[in-house]
C-alpha positions in Angstrom: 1.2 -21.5 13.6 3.3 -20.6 10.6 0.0 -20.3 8.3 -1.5 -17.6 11.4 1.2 -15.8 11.3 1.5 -15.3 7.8 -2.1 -14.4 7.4 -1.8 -11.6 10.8 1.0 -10.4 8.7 -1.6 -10.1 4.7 -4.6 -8.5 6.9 -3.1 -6.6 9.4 0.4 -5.7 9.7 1.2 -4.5 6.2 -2.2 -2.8 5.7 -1.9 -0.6 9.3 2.2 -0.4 8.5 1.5 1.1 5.2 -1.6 3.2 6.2 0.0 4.9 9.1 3.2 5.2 7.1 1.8 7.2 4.7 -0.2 9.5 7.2 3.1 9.7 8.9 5.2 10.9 6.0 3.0 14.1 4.7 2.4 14.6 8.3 5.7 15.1 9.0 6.2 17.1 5.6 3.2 19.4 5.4 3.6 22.7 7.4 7.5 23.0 5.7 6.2 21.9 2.2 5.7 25.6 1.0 9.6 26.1 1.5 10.6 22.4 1.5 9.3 22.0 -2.5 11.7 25.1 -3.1 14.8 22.9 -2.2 14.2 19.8 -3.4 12.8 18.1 -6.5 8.8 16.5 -6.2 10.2 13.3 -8.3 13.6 13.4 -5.8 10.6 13.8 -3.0 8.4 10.9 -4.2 11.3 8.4 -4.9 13.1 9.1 -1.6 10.0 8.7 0.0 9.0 5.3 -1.9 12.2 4.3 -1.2 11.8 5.1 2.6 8.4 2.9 2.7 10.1 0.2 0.7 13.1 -0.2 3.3 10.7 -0.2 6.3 7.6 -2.1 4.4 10.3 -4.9 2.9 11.3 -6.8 5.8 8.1 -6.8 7.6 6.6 -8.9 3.8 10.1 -11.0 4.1 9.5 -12.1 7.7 5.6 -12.9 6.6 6.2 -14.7 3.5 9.1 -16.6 5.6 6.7 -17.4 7.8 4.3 -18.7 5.4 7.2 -21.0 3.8 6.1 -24.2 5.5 3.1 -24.3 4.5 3.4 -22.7 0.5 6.7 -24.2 -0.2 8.2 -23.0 -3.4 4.7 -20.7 -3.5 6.1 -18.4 -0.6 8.2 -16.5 -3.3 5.0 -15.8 -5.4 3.2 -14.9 -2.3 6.0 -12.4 -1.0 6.2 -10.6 -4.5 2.3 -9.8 -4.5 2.6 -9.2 -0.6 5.5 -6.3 -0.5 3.7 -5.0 -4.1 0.2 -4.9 -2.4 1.6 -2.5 0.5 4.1 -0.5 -1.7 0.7 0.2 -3.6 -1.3 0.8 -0.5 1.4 3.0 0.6 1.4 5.3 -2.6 -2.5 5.3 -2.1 -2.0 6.8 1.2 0.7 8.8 0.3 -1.7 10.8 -2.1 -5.0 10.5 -0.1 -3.5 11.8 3.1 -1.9 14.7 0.8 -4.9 15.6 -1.2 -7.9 14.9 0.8 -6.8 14.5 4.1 -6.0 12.3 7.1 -9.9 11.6 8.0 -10.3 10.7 4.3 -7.7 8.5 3.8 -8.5 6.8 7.0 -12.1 6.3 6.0 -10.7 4.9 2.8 -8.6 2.1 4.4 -11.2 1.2 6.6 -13.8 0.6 3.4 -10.9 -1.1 1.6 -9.8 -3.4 4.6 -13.7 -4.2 5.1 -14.1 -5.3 1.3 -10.9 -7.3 1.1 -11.6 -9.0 4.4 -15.0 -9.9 2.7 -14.3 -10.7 -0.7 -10.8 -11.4 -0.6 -11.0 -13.7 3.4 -13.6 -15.6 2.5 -15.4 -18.1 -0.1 -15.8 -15.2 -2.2 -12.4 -15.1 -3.1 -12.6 -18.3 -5.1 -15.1 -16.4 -7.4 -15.2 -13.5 -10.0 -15.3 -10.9 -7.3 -11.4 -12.0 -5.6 -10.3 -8.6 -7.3 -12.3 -6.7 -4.8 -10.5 -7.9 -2.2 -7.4 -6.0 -3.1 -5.2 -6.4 0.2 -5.9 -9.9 0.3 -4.6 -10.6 -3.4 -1.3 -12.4 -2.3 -3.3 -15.0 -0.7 -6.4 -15.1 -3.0 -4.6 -14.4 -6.7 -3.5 -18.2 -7.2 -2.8 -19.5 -10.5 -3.4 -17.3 -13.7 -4.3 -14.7 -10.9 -1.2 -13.6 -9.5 0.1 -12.3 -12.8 -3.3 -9.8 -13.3 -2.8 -9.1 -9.5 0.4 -7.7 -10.2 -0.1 -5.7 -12.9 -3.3 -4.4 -11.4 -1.5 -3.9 -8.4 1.5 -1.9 -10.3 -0.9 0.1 -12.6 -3.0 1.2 -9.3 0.4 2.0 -7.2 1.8 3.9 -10.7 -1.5 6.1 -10.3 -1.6 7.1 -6.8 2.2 7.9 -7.1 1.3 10.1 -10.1 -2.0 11.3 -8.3 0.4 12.5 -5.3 3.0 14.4 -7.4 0.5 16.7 -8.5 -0.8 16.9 -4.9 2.4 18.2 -3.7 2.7 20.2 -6.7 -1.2 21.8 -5.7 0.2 21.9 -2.1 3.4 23.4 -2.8 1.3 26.2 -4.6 -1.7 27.5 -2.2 -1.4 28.6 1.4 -2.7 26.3 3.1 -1.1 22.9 2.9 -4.0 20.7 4.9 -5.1 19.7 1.5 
């Protein structure tokens, strides 16, 4: 039971939580962004709303890598770290694909990405060359050696997208329409 829920929790509760939460966040933000950029900072922006995600995103990876405790022991730290890392990076993709390109986009994108790591990252594959593929399955398929490129890979990636969506709100904060 504890192994289930642990693995509901990798492939589909952080992935949707962190997908929807970053629809949900520009959403909420884009018709006031014109005026909203005038009053506040983009960095202020971006780290309040990291930090938003985080406090929302964090105990959802506790309560799954406490559930997968019994079964990884002292490996349910390691798992937990890659875990809450994977969806603050999935978030930040969001963030900017949902700002730049658009809702349909960035849904389109999660559904490609949840298909690949379901496929290389759920299965035998993930024992092979490919398990990088699978991105949003990396806390359970980076074992070993693996865990320490997954989490650089995972903060280089999440340091991208955050930069990618600073100069989408900077691009949105200047045109008139702010769909894109």
């Amino acid at each position: 039971m504890a192994r289930h829920s642990a693995t509901f929790g990798t492939w589909v509760t952080l992935p949707v939580l962190s997908t929807l939460l970053g629809g949900l966040v520009w959403s909420a933000q884009r018709e006031a962004w014109r005026i909203t950029s005038l009053r506040v900072s983009r960095p202020g922006f971006v780290l309040g709303s990291l930090v938003a995600g985080a406090a929302l995103l964090t105990p959802v990876a506790l309560v799954t890598a406490g559930a997968a405790l019994p079964v990884l022991g002292v490996g349910a730290g390691r798992y937990g770290l890659l875990l809450w890392l994977v969806a603050m990076m999935w978030y930040a993709v969001n963030l900017w694909l949902t700002t730049r390109p658009g809702v349909p986009t960035a849904l389109g994108a999660s559904l490609v990405v949840y298909t690949f790591s379901l496929v290389l990252g759920g299965s035998a594959l993930a024992s092979t060359g490919w398990w990088w593929l699978g991105l949003l399955g990396w806390p359970e398929s980076a074992v070993g050696g693996r865990g320490v490129v997954a989490a650089g890979l995972t903060l280089a990636v999440g340091g991208v997208a955050t930069l990618l969506w600073l100069a989408a709100l900077k691009r949105a904060a200047r045109t008139t329409s702010t769909d894109r």
